[in-house]
N, C-alpha and C positions, 0 to 999 in steps of 0.2 A: 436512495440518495444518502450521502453520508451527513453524518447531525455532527462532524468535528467541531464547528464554532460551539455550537452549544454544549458537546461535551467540555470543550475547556471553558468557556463560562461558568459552568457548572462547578467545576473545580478549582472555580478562583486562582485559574491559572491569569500571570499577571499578562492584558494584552497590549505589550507597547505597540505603534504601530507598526514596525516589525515584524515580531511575531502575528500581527492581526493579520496582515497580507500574506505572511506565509499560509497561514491558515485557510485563507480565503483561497489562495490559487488550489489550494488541495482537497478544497470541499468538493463532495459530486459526487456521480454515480461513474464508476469505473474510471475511474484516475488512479493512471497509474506512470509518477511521474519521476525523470532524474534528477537527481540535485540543480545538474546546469536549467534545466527545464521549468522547475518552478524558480530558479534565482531570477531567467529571463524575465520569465509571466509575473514575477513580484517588482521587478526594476520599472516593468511598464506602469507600475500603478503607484510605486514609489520609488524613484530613479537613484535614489543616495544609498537604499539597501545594499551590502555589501555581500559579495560571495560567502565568507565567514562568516556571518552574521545567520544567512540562510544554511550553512551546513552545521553550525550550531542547533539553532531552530529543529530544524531538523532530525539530528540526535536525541536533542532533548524529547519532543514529540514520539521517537520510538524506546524511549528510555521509560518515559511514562505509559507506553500500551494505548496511546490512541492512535498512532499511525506503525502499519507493518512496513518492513523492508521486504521485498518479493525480488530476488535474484533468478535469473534465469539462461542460464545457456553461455556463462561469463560474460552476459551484457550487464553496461553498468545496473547501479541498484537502485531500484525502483521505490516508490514509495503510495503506500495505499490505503488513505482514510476509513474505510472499511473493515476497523481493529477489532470492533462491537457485534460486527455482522457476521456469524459465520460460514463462508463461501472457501468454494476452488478458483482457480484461473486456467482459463484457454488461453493460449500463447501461439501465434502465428511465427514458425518454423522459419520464415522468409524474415518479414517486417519488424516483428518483435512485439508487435500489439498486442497485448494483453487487456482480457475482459474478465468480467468477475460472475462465476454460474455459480447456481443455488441445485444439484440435482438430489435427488431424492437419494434417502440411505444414508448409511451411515459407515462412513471410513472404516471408523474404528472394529465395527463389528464383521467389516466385511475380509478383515486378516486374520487367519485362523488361529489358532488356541498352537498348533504345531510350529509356525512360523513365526510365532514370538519370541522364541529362545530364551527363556526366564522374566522379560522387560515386562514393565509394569505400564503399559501405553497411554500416554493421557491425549496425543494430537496426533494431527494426519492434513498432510500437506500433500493437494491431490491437484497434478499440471497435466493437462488435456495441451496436448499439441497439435497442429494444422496446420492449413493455408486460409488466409482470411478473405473475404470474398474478393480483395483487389488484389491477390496475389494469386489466385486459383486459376 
């Protein structure tokens, strides 16, 4: 489950409440959500939030490295409190749902030494694609 509220606690990030319910809609375990999607789910709980307000929010949260942008397949871009945690995503080919897997190994080590072509690699962004069980 993702610890966003208390990492920005932590950080003495200031929470107006605003920001507080952004953060709130984006807490969780495999949330992975679009702008339009948490601006909704933040309106429900505070209705004078503003779209700008929530794509600012927004920015700023991946500006600072607690929330990733996860783009996929030119659907819009997604966004995923699990900045801390390090994982892949399975992405359903049809729906777009995306889930967050932990498997074993390691990215980095599993690209050979030949097919680096001089880079110095420090990440690895690794998308498992399907059909999800409501789509299969």
């Amino acid at each position: 489950m993702s610890d966003l509220l208390e990492r920005l606690r932590g950080r003495g990030w200031r929470m107006t409440s605003q920001r507080r319910v952004v953060a709130e809609v984006l807490n969780g375990e495999h949330v992975h959500l679009t702008a339009d999607e948490v601006h909704v789910r933040a309106a429900e709980r505070l209705p004078e939030i503003s779209r700008a307000t929530v794509y600012n929010t927004l920015g700023e949260l991946v500006s600072l490295g607690e929330v990733i942008e996860v783009s996929t397949d030119g659907r819009a871009k997604r966004y995923d409190p699990n900045a801390h945690q390090p994982h892949h995503h399975l992405v359903c080919s049809r729906c777009g749902m995306i889930r967050d897997v932990h498997p074993d190994g390691d990215p980095l080590a599993d690209l050979p030494t030949g097919e680096r072509f001089g880079f110095t690699v420090s990440a690895a962004e690794v998308t498992y694609r399907g059909l999800c069980p409501s789509c299969a």
